[in-house]
N, C-alpha and C positions, 0 to 999 in steps of 0.2 A: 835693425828693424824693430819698430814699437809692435808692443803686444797688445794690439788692438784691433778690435773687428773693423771690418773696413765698410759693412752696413749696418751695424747696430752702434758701434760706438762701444761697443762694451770691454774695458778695461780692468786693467789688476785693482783690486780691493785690498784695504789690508785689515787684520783685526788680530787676534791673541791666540795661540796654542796656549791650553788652560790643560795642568796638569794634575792627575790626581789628587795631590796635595792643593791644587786649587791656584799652583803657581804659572802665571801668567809674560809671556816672554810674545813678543811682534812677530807675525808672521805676513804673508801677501799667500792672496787669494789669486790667482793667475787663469782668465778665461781659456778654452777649451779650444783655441784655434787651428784650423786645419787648412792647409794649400787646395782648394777645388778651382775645378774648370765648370761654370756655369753656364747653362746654355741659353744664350737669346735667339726666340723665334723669329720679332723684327730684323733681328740684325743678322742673323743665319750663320753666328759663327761663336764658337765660345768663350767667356771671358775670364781669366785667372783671377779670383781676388780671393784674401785669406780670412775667412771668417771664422766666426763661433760657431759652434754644433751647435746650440740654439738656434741661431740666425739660418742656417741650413734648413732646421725643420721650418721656421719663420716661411721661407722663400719656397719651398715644398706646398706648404699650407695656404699660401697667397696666390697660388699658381705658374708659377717660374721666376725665374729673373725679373721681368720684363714686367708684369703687374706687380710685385715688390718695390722695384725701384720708383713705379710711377704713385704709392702711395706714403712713400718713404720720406725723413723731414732730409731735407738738402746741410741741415747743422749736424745733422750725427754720420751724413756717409764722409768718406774721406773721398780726396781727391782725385784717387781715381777712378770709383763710383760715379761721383758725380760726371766724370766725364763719359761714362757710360751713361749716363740718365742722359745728358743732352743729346748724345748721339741718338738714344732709341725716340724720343720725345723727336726730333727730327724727321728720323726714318718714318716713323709713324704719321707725321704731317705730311710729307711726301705720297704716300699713299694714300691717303682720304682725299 
């Protein structure tokens, strides 16, 4: 399983442990990813996907799921995002 958010795109970085002495050895920076169950209104049932604790407060802050995904760029969610995006983009047509 990649260590990648699955709505933000946000992956391991890498840069230096710099030690007192000022000595410098490679290290990886590894996002903060967590297993949640997400709930979409449209769609009336919840969806698993594993994101960042950033991406959490992101989708908190945007209003659910369901306005996250529909303002969200389609190159940074992963594949199975996106197939939540079309399903709610659908359901939503359906209903207007």
């Amino acid at each position: 399983m990649s260590r990648r958010c699955e709505l933000t795109g946000k992956g391991p970085m890498t840069g230096n442990n710099v030690s007192h002495a000022n000595n410098k050895t490679k290290r990886r920076f590894l996002p903060n990813l967590n297993d949640v169950t997400l709930q979409s209104e449209t769609l009336g049932r919840g969806v698993k996907l594993r994101i960042s604790a950033a991406a959490l407060r992101s989708v908190d802050h945007r209003g659910g799921l369901d306005a996250f995904l529909a303002k969200a760029k389609d190159a940074e969610l992963s594949e199975a995002a996106l197939k939540v995006k079309k399903e709610i983009a659908k359901a939503q047509a359906a209903q207007a």
